[in-house]
Every structure is written in structure tokens, then in C-alpha cells.
C-alpha positions as CSV (number, residue, x, y, z in Angstrom):
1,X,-22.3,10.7,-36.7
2,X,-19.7,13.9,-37.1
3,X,-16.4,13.3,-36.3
4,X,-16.1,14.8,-33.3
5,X,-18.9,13.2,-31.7
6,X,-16.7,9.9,-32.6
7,X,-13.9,11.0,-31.0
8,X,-15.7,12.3,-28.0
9,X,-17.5,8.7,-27.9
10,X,-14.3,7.0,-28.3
11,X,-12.8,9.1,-25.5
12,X,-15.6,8.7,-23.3
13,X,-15.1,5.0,-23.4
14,X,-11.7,4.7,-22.8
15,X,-11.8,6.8,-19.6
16,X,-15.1,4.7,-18.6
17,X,-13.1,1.0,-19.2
18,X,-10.0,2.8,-17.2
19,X,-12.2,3.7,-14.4
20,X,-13.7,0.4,-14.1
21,X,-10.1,-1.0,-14.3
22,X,-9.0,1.0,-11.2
23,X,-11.9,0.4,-9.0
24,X,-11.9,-3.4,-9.5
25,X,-8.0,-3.5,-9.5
26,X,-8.7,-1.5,-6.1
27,X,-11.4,-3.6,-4.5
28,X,-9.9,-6.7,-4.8
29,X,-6.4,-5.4,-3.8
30,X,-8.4,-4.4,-0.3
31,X,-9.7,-8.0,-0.2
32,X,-6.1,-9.4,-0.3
33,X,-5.0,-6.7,1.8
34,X,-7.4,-6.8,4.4
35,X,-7.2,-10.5,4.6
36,X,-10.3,-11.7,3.1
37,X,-8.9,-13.7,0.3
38,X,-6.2,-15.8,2.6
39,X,-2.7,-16.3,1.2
40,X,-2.2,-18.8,-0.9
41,X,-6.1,-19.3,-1.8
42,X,-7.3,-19.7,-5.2
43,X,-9.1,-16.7,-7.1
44,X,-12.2,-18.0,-8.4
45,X,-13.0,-15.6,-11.2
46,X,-17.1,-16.2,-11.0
47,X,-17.1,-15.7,-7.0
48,X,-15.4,-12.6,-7.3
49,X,-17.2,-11.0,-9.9
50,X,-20.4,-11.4,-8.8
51,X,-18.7,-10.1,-5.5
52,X,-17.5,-7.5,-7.2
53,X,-20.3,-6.9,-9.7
54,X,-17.8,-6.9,-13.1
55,X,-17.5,-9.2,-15.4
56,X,-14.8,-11.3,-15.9
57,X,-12.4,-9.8,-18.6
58,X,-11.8,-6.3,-16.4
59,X,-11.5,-9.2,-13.2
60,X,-8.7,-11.3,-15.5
61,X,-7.1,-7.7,-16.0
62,X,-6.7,-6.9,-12.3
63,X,-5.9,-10.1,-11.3
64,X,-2.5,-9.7,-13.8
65,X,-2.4,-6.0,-12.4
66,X,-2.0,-7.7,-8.7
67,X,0.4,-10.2,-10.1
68,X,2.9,-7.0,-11.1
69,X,2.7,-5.7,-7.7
70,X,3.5,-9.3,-6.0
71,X,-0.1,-9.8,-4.7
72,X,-1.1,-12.7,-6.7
73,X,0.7,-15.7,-8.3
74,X,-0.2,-17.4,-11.7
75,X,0.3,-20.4,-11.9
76,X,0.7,-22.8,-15.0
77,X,-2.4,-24.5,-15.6
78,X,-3.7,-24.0,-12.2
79,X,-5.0,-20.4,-12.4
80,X,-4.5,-17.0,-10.4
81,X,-4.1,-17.6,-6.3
82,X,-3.1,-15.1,-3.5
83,X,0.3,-15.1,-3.3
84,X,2.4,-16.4,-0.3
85,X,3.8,-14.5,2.5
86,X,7.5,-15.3,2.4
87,X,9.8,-14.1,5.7
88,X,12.9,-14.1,4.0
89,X,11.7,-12.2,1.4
90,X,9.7,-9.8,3.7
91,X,12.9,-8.9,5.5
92,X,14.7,-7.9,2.3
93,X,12.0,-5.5,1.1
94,X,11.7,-4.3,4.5
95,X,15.2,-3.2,4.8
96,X,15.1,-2.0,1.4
97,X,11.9,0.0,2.0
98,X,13.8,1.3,5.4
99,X,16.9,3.0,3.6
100,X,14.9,4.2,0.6
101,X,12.1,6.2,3.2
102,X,15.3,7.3,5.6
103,X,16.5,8.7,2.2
104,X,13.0,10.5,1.3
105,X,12.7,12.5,4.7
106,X,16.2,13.8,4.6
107,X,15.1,14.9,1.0
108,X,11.4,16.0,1.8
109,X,13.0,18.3,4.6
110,X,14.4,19.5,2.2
111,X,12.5,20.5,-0.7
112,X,9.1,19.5,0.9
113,X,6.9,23.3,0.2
114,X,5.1,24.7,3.1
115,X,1.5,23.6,1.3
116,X,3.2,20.0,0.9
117,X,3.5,19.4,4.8
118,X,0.2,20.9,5.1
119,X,-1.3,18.2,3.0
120,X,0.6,15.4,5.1
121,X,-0.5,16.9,8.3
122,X,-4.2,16.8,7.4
123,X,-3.5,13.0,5.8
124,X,-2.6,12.8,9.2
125,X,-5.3,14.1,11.2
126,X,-7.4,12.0,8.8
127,X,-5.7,9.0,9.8
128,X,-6.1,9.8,13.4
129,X,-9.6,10.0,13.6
130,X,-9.8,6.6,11.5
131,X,-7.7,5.2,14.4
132,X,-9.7,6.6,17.4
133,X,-12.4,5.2,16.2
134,X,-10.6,1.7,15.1
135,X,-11.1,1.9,11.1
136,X,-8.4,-0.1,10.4
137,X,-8.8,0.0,6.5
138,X,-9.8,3.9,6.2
139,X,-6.9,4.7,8.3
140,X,-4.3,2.6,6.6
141,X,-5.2,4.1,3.4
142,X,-4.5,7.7,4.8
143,X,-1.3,5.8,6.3
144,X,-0.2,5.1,3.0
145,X,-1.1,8.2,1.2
146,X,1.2,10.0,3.9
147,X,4.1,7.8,2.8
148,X,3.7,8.1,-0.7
149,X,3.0,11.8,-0.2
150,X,6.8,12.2,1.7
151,X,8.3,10.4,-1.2
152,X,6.9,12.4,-3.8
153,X,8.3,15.5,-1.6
154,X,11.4,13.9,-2.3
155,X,11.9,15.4,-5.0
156,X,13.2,12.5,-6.8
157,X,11.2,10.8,-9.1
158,X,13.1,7.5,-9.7
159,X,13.0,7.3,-5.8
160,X,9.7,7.1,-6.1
161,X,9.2,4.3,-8.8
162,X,11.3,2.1,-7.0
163,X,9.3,2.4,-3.7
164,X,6.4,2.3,-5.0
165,X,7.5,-1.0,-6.8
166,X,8.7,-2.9,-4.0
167,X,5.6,-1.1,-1.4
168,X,3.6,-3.3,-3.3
169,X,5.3,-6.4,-2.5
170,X,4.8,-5.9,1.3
171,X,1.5,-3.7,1.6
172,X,0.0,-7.1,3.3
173,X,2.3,-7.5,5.5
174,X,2.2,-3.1,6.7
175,X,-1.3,-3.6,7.2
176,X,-1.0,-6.4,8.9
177,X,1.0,-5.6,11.3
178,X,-1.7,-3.1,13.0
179,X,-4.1,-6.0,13.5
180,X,-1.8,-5.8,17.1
181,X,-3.9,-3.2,18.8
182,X,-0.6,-2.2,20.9
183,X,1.4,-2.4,17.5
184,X,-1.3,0.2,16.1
185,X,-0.9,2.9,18.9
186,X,2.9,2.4,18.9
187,X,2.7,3.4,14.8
188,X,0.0,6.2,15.8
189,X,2.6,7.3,17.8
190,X,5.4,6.8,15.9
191,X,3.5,9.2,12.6
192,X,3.1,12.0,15.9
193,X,6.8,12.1,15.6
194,X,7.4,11.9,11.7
195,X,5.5,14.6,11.3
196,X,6.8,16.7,14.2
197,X,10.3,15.8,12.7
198,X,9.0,16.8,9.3
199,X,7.5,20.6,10.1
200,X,10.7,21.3,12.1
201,X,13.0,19.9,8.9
202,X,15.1,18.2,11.0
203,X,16.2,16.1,8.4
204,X,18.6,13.9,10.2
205,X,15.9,12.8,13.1
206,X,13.3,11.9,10.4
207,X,15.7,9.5,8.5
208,X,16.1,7.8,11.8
209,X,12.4,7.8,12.9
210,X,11.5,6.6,9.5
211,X,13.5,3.9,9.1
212,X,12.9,2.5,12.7
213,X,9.5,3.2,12.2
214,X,10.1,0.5,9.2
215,X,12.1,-2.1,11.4
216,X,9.1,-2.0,14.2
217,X,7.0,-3.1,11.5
218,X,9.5,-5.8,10.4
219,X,8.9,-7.6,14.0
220,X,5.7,-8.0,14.5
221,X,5.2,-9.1,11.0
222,X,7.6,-11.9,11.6
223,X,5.8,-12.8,14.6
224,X,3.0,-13.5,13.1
225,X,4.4,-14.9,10.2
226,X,6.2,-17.5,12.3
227,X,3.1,-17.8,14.3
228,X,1.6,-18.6,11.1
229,X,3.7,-20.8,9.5
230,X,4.0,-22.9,13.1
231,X,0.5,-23.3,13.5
232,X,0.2,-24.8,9.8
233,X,2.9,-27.0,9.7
């Protein structure tokens, strides 16, 4: 076979096994995310492959993947389960997560281009029709795309490492907070005026809105965590 066609093969493959590591790192963080896989359960590697339809050495990769982001825990011995759900450690993050996205909208007012809020605002429209029609998963995948999306209009790349870093740790708890249908409407309403605050650069009110937007979130997930944690013990 000519070099080139080598190359090209070798290529080919190594796109291909990153592919299949992304979409299985993917599908079984929306399992853990949505709730399927409870907190705390084990991850039995041959029920989620077939699940998944992968084999079990891409599974094993995004299983350690998900342990990075906070999602899973390995334990000595004992295997991979779905990490716990810790309050303390959710109010931390949380009040981390609300200064460093009070910090991105002052920024993305900023230095945010005109084609940049145009992408948010139909992320946003996106999300909205995911809401009216009660899509919880589609629409808090466009939810998160929007916050990303103002952090990278930051401007400020390490800014954006970090949060994505800790997002991780808490993307559970975000989306879990919306399983309150009143809770849901109040963040529909809440992205109304992030973005409003956004197109008019008013820097200052989006900092605020952002970061309240954050502690609202905070709330109900300690509800329900203490809810939780009540009913169990």
C-alpha cells in the first residue's frame, strides 16, 4: 500500500476512535445528567455497553473521562459508580461559578461581536422552543451552549478553562434544578433578561442577573438535596 494511502488510513482511524470516544463520553454523561444512572450507583460496564452499543474499552475510557469532570468516582477495588451529590461542595462551586459568569458578561459586553450575540440569541430561541414544548434535555443543552458561548465572548481564555472545569462538577445539579416546573419558567425568564442585558451591553446589569441567576439555582438544588438526603437517612 503507498505511503500515503497509510497515512490517510492511519488518519482515518484516529478521527473514527475519537468520534466514538466523544459520543459515548456524551451519551453516558446525559444518563448521569438526566438522572438515569442515580448517584452513587454502580456502573456496570456490560449493561452499559450493550446500552450503549460500544464495547467496553471506549466505555472504560469515558468512564475515566467522567471521573475528570467530577461525574463518576473510582473506587479501589470496587469499580467506577456515579458520584455523590455533596451540598457543601455544591455551594462552593456555585459561588465560584457565580463570580467567574458575573465576570464573563461584564467582559462579553464588552468584546462580544455583533455576529457573537446573534449566535446566543438564536441558542436562545432554540432553547425556547425546547421549553414550550417541555424538552427538558434538548433545551438544557442549548442552555448550556449559551453559557459557554458568553464565556468564550469573554475574551479570556483561562476564564474559560477554569469554568468549564468546575461546570462540570455541578452540571447535575443545573439540570436538576429545572425538574421544578416553576423553577424552569423562572430560568426561562431569567435567560429573557441576560440576553436583553447582553444586546444593550449593559455590562453592569448582566454581571448582576448572571450571578443571581446562579444563586436561584443554588436554592432549589439544596432543596432537593436536603429533601434527598432526609428521605434516605
Amino acid at each position: 500500500m503507498p505511503e500515503a494511502a497509510v497515512l490517510n488510513t492511519n488518519v482515518t482511524s484516529l478521527v473514527d476512535r475519537r468520534l466514538l470516544h466523544e459520543t459515548v463520553v456524551s451519551q453516558l454523561r446525559d444518563l448521569i445528567v438526566q438522572g438515569e444512572l442515580a448517584p452513587e450507583s454502580k456502573l456496570n460496564e456490560r449493561v452499559l455497553a450493550e446500552k450503549l452499543g460500544t464495547s467496553r474499552t471506549p466505555l472504560r475510557e469515558a468512564i475515566k473521562f467522567l471521573a475528570s469532570e467530577g461525574l463518576v468516582e473510582l473506587l479501589p477495588n470496587r469499580g467506577a459508580v456515579v458520584a455523590a451529590l455533596k451540598p457543601e461542595k455544591m455551594k462552593e462551586v456555585f459561588v465560584v461559578l457565580g463570580a467567574l459568569e458575573a465576570l464573563a458578561g461584564d467582559l462579553a459586553c464588552r468584546n462580544a461581536t455583533e455576529a457573537d450575540i446573534a449566535e446566543i440569541r438564536a441558542l436562545h430561541y432554540h432553547m425556547l422552543a425546547h421549553h414550550a414544548r417541555g424538552e427538558l434535555a434538548q433545551y438544557f443543552r442549548y442552555n448550556q451552549q449559551i453559557h459557554i458561548k458568553l464565556m468564550e465572548c469573554a475574551g479570556n481564555a483561562t476564564l474559560t478553562q477554569v469554568y468549564r472545569g468546575l461546570n462540570a462538577h455541578v452540571r447535575r445539579a443545573r439540570y436538576m434544578a429545572n425538574l421544578s416546573r416553576e423553577r424552569w419558567d423562572k430560568a426561562v425568564h431569567e435567560h429573557e433578561e441576560i440576553l436583553d442585558a447582553l444586546v444593550r451591553r449593559d455590562g453592569v446589569r448582566l454581571q448582576g442577573l448572571l450571578r443571581d441567576h446562579l444563586a436561584n439555582k443554588l436554592v432549589l438544588v439544596m432543596e432537593v438535596l436536603t429533601a434527598t438526603q432526609g428521605a434516605t437517612s
